[in-house]
C-alpha positions as CSV (number, residue, x, y, z in Angstrom):
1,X,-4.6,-5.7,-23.8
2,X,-5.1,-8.7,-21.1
3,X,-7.3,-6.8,-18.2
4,X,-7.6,-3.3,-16.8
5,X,-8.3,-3.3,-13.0
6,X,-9.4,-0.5,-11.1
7,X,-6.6,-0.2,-7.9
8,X,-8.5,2.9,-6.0
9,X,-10.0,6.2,-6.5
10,X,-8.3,6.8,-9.8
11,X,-5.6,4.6,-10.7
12,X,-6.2,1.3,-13.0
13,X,-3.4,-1.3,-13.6
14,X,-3.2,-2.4,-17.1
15,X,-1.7,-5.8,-17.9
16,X,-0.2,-6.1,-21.5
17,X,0.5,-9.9,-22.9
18,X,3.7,-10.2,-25.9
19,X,1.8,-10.7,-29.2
20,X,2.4,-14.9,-30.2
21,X,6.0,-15.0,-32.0
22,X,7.3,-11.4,-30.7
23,X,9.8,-10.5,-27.7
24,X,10.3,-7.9,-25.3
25,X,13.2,-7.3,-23.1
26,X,13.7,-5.1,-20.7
27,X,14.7,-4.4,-17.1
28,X,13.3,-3.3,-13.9
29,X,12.8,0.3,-13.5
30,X,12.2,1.3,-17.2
31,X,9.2,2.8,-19.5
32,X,8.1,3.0,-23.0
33,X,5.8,4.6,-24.9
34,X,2.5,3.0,-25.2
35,X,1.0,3.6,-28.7
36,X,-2.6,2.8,-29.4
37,X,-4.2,2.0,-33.0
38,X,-5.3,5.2,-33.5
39,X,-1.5,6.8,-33.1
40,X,-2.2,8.1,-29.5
41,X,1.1,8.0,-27.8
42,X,1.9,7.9,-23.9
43,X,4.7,7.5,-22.2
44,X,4.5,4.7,-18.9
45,X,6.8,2.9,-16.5
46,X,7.2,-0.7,-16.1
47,X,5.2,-1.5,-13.3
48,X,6.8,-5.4,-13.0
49,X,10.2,-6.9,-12.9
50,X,10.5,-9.2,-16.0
51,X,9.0,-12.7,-15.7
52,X,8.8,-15.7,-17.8
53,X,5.2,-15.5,-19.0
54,X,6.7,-12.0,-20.9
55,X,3.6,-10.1,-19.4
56,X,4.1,-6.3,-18.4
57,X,2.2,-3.9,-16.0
58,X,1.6,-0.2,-15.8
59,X,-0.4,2.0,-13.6
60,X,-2.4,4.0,-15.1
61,X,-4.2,7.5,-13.5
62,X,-7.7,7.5,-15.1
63,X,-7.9,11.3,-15.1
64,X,-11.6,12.3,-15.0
65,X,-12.4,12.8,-18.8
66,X,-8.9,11.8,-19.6
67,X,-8.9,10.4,-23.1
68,X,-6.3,8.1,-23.0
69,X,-8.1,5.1,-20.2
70,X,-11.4,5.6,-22.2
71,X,-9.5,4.3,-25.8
72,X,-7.6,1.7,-23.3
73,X,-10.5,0.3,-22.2
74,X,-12.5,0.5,-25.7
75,X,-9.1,-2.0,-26.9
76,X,-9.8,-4.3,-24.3
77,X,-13.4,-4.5,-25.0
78,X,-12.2,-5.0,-29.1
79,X,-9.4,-7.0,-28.1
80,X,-7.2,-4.6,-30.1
81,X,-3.5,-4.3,-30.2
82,X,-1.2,-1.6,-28.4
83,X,2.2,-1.0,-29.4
84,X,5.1,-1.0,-27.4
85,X,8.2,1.4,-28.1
86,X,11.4,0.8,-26.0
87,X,12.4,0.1,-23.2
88,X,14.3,3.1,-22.7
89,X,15.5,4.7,-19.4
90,X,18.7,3.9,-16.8
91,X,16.5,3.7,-13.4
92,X,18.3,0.4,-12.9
93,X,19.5,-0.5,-9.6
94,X,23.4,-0.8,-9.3
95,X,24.6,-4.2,-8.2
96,X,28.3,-3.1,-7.7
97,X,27.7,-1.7,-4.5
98,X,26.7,-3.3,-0.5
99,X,24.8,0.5,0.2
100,X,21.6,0.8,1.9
101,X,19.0,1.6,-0.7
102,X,16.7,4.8,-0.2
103,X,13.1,4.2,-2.6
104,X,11.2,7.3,-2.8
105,X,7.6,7.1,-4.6
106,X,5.7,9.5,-5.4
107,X,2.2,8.7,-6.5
108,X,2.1,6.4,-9.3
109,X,5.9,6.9,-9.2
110,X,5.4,3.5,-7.3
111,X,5.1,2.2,-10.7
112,X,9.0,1.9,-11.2
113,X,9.9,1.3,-7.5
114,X,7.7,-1.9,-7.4
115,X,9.5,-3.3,-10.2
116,X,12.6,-2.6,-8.8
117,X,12.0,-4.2,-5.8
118,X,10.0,-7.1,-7.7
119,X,13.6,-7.6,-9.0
120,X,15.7,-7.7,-5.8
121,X,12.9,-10.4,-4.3
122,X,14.0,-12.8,-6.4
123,X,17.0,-14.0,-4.5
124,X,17.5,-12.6,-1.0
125,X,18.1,-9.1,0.2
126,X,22.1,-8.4,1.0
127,X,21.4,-4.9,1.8
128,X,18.4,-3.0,3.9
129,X,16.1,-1.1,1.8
130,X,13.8,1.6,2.7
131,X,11.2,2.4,0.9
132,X,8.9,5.5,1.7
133,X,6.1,6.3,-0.6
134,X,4.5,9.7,-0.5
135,X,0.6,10.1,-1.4
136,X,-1.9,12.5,-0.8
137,X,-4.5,10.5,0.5
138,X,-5.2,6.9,2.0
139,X,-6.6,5.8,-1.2
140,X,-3.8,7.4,-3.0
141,X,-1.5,4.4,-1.6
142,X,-3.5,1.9,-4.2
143,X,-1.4,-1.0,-3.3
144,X,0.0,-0.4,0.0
145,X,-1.6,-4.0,1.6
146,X,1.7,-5.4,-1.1
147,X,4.1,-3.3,0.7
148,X,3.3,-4.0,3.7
149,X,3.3,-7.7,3.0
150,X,6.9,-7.1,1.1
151,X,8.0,-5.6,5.1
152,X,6.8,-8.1,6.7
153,X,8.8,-11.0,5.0
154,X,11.5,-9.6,4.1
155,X,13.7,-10.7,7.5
156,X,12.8,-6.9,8.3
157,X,15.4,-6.0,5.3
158,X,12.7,-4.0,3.9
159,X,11.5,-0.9,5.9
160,X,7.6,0.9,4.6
161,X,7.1,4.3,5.5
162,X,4.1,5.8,4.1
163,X,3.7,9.5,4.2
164,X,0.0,11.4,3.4
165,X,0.1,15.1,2.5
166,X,-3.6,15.1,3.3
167,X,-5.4,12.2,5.5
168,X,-8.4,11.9,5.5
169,X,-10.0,11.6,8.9
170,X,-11.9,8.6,8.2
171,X,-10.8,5.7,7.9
172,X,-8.5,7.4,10.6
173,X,-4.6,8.0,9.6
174,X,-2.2,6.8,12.6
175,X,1.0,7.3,10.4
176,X,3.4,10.0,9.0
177,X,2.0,13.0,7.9
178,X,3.7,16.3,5.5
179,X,5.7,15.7,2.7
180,X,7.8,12.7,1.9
181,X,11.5,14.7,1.5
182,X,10.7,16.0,4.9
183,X,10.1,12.3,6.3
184,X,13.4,11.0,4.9
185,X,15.2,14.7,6.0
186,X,13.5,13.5,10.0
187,X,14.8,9.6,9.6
188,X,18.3,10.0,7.8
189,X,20.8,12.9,9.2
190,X,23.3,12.3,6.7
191,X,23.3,10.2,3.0
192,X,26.6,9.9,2.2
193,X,26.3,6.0,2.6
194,X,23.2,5.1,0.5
195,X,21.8,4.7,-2.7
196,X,18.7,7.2,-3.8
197,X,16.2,6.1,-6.2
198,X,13.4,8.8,-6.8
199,X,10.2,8.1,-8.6
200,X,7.1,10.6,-9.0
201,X,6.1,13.9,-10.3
202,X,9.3,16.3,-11.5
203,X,9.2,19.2,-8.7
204,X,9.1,16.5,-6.0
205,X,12.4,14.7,-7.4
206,X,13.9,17.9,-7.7
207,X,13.2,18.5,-4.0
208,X,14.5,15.2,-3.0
209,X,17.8,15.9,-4.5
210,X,17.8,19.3,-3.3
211,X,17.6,18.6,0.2
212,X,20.0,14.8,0.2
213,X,22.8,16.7,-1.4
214,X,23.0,19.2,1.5
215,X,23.1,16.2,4.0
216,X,26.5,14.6,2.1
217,X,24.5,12.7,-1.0
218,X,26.4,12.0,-3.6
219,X,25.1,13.1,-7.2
220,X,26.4,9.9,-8.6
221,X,24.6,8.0,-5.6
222,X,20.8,9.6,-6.9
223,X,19.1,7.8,-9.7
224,X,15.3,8.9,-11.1
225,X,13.5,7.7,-14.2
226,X,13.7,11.9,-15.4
227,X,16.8,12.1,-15.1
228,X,18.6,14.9,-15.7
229,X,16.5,17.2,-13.5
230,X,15.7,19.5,-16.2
């Protein structure tokens, strides 16, 4: 365990360095289990496109008396070991196709969608990607200053639309407001021309497919890290 920072009300992003003569491979978009010294298992995306240093990144909700952050943080503090199992998943973007891409976040579903889009910055966008990432609050969108900076260097290739269930009213909220399916339903009339990647709590996902497949999605055009949608 490298660091634990706090990224807003209840979220911390944990940094994990590759133990001295190890490996770990993997690609953007998917998870492992995380497994602590004392056998407690959880299961996490990637929250970083692979880089040379062979680092990795997760976001992690700190749920109020939630075990799991408390035994994170007493391995940081004891410079204890975590063990990694995986990679395992297929929420890989698909490079054989010129489509728009369609990122839908959910929460810390962000987790997977930054990596994903870590991994198409490094070389330039051919294709415009929108990325819409749904939260309940402002603070709830812990790293939205990032996307906005991703949108506004992109050669407006990347689109941000954030959507709060629940603004608060101060610091007022001047942007979308409801659900995200129901944004992308206002935005898009049909989707049988994109790609959909999905990433956030199951009943959400489940929506999301729900409504794109009435407006012409295709099923082999969705892609979610819980996939099947069972």
């Amino acid at each position: 365990v490298v660091s634990i920072e706090d990224l807003g009300r209840d979220i911390l992003r944990l940094y994990l360095a590759v133990a001295p003569g190890a490996t770990f491979a993997y690609q953007a978009g998917e998870y492992v289990d995380l497994i602590l010294q004392d056998g407690k298992k959880r299961t996490y995306s990637i929250a970083n496109a692979p880089v040379a240093t062979g680092g990795v990144e997760f976001h992690i909700r700190d749920i109020e008396g939630g075990l799991f952050a408390g035994l994170l943080q007493d391995h940081l503090a004891q410079r204890r070991e975590v063990t990694i199992e995986g990679p395992y998943g297929a929420f890989n973007f698909n490079a054989t196709t010129a489509q728009p891409l369609l990122l839908l976040a959910g929460g810390t579903g962000f987790a997977p969608i930054k990596a994903l889009v870590e991994q198409a910055l490094t070389q330039p966008l051919q294709r415009p990607l929108h990325l819409y990432w749904g939260a309940r609050t402002q603070a709830d969108l812990y790293l939205d200053p990032l996307v906005r900076h991703w949108a506004t260097t992109s050669s407006a290739m990347i689109h941000y639309t954030p959507v709060l269930s629940d603004p608060e009213a101060i610091p007022p909220w001047y942007g979308r407001v409801g659900y995200l399916h129901e944004a992308v339903l206002q935005d898009f009339s049909l989707f049988d021309g994109v790609e959909v990647y999905a990433s956030g709590p199951l009943p959400m996902v489940k929506s999301i497919y729900a409504s794109l497949v009435t407006r012409g999605l295709r099923q082999e055009a969705f892609y979610s890290d819980i996939w099947p949608l069972s």
